[in-house]
N, C-alpha and C positions, 0 to 999 in steps of 0.2 A: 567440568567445563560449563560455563552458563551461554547461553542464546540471548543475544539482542534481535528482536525483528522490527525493522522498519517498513508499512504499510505505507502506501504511496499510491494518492487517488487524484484524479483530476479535479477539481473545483466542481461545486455544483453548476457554475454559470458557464461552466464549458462544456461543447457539442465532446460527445466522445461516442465516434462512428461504431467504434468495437462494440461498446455494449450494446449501442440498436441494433446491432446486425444479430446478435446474438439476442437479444427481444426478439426480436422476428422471427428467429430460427425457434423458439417452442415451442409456441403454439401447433406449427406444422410439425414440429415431436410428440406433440400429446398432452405435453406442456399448460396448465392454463394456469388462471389466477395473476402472474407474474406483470406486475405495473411499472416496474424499472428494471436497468441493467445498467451498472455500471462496471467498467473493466481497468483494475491497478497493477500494481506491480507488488511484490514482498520481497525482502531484502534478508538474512538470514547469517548473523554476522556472530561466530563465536569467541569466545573471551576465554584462556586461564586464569583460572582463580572467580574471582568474586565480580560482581558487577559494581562497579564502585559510581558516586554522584560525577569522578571526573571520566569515566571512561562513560559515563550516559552523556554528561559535554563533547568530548568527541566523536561521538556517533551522531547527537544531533549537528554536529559540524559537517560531520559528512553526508545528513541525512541534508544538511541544508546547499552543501556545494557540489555534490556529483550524483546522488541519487537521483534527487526530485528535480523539478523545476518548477522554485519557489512560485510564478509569476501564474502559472498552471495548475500547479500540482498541492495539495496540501500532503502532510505523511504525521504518520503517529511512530512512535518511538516506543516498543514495549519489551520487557523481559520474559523470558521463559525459562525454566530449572528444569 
């Protein structure tokens, strides 16, 4: 069986509360160094057989109509064996 994963991140020009909240929470961990946080989603979508160019078209179909939100969200589309 092969693995499609669909990564799913909010734009850079969008506020995303989760990942500051989660900046702010390491340092009080012990946490240093860390200058960003940003917080997505991953999608993890399996296939029989082979991963073919049409079955990569329908998953960025889906990656573009119910995953993400295009207007927000950018998403990468990748395989894994």
């Amino acid at each position: 069986m092969a693995r499609v994963v669909v990564a799913v991140m909010p734009k850079p020009e969008i506020l995303d509360p989760q990942g500051k909240a989660v900046q702010g929470a390491l340092p009080r961990l012990g946490f240093s160094g860390v200058t960003d946080v940003r917080q997505g989603k991953r999608f993890e979508i399996q296939f029989e057989g082979e991963v073919t160019d049409a079955v990569l078209a329908e998953v960025e179909k889906m990656a573009e109509t119910l995953l993400s939100n295009p207007v927000i969200e950018n998403y990468i589309v990748s395989v894994e064996q």
